[in-house]
ChimeraX commands (.cxc) that place a marker at each C-alpha (Angstrom):
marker #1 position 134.79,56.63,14.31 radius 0.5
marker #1 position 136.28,59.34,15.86 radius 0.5
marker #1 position 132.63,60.23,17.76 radius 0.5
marker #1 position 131.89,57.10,19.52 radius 0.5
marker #1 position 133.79,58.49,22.81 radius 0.5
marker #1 position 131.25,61.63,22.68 radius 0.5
marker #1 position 128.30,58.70,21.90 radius 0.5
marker #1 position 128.69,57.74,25.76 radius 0.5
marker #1 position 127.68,61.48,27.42 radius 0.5
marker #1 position 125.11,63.08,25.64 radius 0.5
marker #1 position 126.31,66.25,26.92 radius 0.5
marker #1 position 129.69,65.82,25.87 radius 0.5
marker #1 position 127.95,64.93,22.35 radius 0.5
marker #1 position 125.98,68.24,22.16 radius 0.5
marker #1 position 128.68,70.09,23.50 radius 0.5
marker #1 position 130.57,69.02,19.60 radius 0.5
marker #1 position 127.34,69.60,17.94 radius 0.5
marker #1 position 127.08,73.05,18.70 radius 0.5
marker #1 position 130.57,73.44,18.03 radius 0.5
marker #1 position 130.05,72.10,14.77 radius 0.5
marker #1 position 126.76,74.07,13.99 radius 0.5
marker #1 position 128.68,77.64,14.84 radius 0.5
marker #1 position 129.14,78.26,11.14 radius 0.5
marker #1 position 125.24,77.55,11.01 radius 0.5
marker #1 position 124.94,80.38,13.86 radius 0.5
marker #1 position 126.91,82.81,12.23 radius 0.5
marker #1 position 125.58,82.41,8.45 radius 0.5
marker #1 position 124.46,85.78,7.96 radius 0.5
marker #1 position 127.84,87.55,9.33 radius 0.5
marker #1 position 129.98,85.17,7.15 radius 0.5
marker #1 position 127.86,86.06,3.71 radius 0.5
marker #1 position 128.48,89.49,4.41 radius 0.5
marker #1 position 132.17,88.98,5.28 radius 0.5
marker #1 position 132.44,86.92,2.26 radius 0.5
marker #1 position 129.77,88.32,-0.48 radius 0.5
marker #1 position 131.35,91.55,-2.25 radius 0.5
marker #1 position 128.83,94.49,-2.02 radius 0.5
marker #1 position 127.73,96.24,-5.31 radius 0.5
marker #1 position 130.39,98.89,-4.50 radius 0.5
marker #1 position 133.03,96.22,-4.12 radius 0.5
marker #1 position 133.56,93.38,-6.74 radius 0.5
marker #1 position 135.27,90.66,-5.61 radius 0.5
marker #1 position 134.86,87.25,-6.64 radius 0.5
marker #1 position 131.85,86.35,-5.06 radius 0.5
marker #1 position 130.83,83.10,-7.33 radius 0.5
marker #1 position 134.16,81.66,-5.90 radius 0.5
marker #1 position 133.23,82.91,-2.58 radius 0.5
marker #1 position 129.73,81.71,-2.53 radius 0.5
marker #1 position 131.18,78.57,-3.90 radius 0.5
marker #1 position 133.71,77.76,-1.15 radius 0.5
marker #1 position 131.05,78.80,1.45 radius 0.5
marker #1 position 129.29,75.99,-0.26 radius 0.5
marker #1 position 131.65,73.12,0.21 radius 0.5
marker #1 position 132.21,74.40,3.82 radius 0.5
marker #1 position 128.60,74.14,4.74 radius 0.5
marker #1 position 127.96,70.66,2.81 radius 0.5
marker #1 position 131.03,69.60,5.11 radius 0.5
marker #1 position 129.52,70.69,7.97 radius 0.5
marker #1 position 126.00,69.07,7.10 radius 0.5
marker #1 position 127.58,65.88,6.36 radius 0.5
marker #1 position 129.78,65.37,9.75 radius 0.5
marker #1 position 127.17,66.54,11.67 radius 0.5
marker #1 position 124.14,63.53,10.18 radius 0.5
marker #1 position 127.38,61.46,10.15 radius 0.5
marker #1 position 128.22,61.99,13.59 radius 0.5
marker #1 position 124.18,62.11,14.85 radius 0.5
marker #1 position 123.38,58.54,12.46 radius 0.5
marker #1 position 126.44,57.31,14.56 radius 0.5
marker #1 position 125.38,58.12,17.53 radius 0.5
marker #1 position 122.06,56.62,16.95 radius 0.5
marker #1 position 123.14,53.31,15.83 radius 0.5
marker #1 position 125.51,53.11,18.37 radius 0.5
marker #1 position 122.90,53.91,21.04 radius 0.5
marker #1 position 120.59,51.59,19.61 radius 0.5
marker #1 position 122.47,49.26,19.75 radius 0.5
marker #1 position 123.24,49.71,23.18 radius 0.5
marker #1 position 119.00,50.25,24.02 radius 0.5
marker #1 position 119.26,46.30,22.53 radius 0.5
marker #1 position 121.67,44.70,24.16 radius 0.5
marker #1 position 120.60,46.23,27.62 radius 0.5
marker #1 position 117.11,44.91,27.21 radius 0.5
marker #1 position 118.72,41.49,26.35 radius 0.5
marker #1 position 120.02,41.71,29.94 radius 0.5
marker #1 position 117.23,43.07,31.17 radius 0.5
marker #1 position 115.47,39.75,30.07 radius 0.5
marker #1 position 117.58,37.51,31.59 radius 0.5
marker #1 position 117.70,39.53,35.06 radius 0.5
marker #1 position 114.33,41.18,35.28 radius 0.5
marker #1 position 114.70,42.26,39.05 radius 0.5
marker #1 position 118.16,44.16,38.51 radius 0.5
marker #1 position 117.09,47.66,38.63 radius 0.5
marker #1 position 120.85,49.08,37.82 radius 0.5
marker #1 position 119.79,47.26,34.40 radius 0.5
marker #1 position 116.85,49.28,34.37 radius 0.5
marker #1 position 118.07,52.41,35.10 radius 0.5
marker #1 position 120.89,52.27,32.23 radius 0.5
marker #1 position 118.35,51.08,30.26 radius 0.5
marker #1 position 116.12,54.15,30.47 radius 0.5
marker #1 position 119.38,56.47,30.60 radius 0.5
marker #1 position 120.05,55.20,27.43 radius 0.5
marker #1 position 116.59,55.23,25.62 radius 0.5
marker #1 position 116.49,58.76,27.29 radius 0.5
marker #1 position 119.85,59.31,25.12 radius 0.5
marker #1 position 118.40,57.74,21.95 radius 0.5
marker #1 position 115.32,59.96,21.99 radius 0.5
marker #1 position 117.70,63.09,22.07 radius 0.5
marker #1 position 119.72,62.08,19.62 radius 0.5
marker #1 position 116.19,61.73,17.48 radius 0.5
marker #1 position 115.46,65.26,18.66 radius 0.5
marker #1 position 119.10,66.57,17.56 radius 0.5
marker #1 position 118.62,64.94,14.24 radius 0.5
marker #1 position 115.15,66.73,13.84 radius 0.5
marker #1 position 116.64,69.77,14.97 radius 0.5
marker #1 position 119.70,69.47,12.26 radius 0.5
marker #1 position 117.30,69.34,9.40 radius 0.5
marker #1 position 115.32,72.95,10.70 radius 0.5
marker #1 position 118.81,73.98,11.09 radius 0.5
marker #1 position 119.85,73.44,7.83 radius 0.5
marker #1 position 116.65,74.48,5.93 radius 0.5
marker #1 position 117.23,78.06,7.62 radius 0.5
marker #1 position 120.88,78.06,6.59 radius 0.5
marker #1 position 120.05,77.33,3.06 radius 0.5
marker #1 position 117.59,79.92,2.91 radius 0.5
marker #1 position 119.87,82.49,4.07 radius 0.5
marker #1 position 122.60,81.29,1.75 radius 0.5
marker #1 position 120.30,81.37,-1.43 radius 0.5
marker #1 position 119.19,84.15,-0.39 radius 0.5
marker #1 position 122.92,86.16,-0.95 radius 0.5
marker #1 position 124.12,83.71,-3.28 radius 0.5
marker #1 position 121.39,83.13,-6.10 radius 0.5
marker #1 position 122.89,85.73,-8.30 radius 0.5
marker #1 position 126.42,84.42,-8.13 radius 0.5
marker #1 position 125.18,80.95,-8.64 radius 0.5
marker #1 position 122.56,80.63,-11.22 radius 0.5
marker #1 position 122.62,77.31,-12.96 radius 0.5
marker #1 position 124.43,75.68,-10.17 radius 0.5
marker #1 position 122.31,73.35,-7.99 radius 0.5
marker #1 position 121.99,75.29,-4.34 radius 0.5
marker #1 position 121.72,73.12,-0.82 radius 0.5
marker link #1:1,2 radius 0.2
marker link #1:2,3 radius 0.2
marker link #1:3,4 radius 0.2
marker link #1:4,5 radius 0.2
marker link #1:5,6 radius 0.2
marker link #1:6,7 radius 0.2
marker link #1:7,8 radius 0.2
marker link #1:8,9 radius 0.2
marker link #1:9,10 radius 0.2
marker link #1:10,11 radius 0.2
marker link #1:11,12 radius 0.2
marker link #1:12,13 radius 0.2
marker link #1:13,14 radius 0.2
marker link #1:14,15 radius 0.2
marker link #1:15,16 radius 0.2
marker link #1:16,17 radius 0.2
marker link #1:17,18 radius 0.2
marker link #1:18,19 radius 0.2
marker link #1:19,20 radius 0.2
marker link #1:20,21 radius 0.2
marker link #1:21,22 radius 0.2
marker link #1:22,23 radius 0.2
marker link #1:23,24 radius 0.2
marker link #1:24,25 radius 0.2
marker link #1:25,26 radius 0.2
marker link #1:26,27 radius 0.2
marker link #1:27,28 radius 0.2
marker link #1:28,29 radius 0.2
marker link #1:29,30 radius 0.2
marker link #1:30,31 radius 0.2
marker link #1:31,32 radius 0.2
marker link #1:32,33 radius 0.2
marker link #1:33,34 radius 0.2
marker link #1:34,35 radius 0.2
marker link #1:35,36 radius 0.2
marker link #1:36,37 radius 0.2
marker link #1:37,38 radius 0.2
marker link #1:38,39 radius 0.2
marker link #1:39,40 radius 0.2
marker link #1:40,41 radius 0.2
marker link #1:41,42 radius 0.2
marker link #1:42,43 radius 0.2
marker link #1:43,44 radius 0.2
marker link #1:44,45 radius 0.2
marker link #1:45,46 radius 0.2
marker link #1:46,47 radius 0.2
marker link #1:47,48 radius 0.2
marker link #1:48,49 radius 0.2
marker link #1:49,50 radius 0.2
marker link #1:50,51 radius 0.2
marker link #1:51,52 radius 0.2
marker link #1:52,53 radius 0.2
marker link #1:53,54 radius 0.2
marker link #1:54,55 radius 0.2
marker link #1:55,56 radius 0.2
marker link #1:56,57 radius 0.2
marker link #1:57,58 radius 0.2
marker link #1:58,59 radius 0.2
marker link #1:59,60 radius 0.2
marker link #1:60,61 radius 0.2
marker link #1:61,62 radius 0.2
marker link #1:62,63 radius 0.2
marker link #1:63,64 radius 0.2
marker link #1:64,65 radius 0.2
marker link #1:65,66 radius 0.2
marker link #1:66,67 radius 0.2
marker link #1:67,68 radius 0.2
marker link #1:68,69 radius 0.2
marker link #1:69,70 radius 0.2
marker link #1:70,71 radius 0.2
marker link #1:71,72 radius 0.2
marker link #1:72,73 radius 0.2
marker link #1:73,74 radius 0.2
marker link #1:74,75 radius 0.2
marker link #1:75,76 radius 0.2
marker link #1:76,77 radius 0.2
marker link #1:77,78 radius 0.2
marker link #1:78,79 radius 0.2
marker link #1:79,80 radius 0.2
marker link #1:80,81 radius 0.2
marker link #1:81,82 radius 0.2
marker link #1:82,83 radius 0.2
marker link #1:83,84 radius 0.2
marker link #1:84,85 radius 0.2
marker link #1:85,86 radius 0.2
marker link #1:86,87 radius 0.2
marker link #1:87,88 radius 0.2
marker link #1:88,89 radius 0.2
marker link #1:89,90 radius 0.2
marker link #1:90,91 radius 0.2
marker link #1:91,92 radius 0.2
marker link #1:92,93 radius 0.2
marker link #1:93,94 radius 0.2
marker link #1:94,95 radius 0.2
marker link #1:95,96 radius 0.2
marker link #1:96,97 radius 0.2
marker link #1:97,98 radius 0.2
marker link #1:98,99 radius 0.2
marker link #1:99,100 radius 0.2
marker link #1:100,101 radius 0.2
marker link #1:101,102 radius 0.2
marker link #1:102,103 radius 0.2
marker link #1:103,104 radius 0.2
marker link #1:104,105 radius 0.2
marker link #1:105,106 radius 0.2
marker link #1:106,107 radius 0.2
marker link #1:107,108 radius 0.2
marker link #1:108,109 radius 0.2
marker link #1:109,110 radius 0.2
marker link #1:110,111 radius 0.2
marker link #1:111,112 radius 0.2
marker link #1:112,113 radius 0.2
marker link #1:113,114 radius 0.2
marker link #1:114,115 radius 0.2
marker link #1:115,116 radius 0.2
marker link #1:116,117 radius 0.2
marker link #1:117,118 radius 0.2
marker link #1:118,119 radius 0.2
marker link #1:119,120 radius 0.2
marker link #1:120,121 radius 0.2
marker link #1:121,122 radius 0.2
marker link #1:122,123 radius 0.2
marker link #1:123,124 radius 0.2
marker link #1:124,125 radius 0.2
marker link #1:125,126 radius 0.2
marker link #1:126,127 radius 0.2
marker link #1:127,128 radius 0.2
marker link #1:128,129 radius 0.2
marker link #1:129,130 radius 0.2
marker link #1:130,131 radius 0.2
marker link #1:131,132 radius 0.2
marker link #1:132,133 radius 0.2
marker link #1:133,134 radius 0.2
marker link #1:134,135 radius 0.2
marker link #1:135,136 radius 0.2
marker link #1:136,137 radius 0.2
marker link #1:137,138 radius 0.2
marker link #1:138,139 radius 0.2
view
């Protein structure tokens, strides 16, 4: 996966997460961009639509890219204390190893945060697009 370089530095990791979560950020200016006002008709059941996709995109990568992260960090928390068992009085060992159970707790933190993150987003979004979309299942 294209994320496991960004798995190593945490900060290089939530560096791309708020990248990805700018859409997120700027929900509210891109419904009104996109979502016609009553004086102006576009189509905003398209737009709304498309808006969808993008954001269930988004959502996706970013659990894809935090579940990777994780995983690949746990991983790493195991084999360290693997290590750690066979060479108890190496503190590098121990060091890494708390760096990196440091890292997985953040990660746990990011993934918590993604799921507030997203709740708000959705709000906003049904919010402006519940008239353009009724019948169609929302976020």
């Amino acid at each position: 996966m294209e994320n496991t370089l960004q798995c190593a530095d945490f900060s290089l990791f939530e560096e791309m997460l708020k990248n990805m979560r700018r859409m997120d950020d700027l929900i509210i200016n891109t419904l009104n961009t996109v979502i016609p006002t009553d004086s102006f008709h576009p189509d905003g059941k398209a737009a709304c639509l498309d808006l969808k996709k993008q954001l269930d995109d988004s959502y996706t990568k970013r659990e894809d890219a935090l579940k990777h992260c994780i995983t690949v960090t746990t991983n790493d928390v195991r084999k360290l204390k693997a290590s750690r068992e066979n060479d108890s009085n190496n503190l590098q060992l121990l060091k890494q190893l708390k760096a990196e159970q440091t890292k997985l707790k953040m990660l746990r933190v990011e993934l918590g945060a993604e799921e507030l993150i997203k709740e708000r987003t959705t709000k906003v979004f049904n919010e402006r697009c519940r008239k353009y979309l009724s019948g169609i299942s929302l976020p």
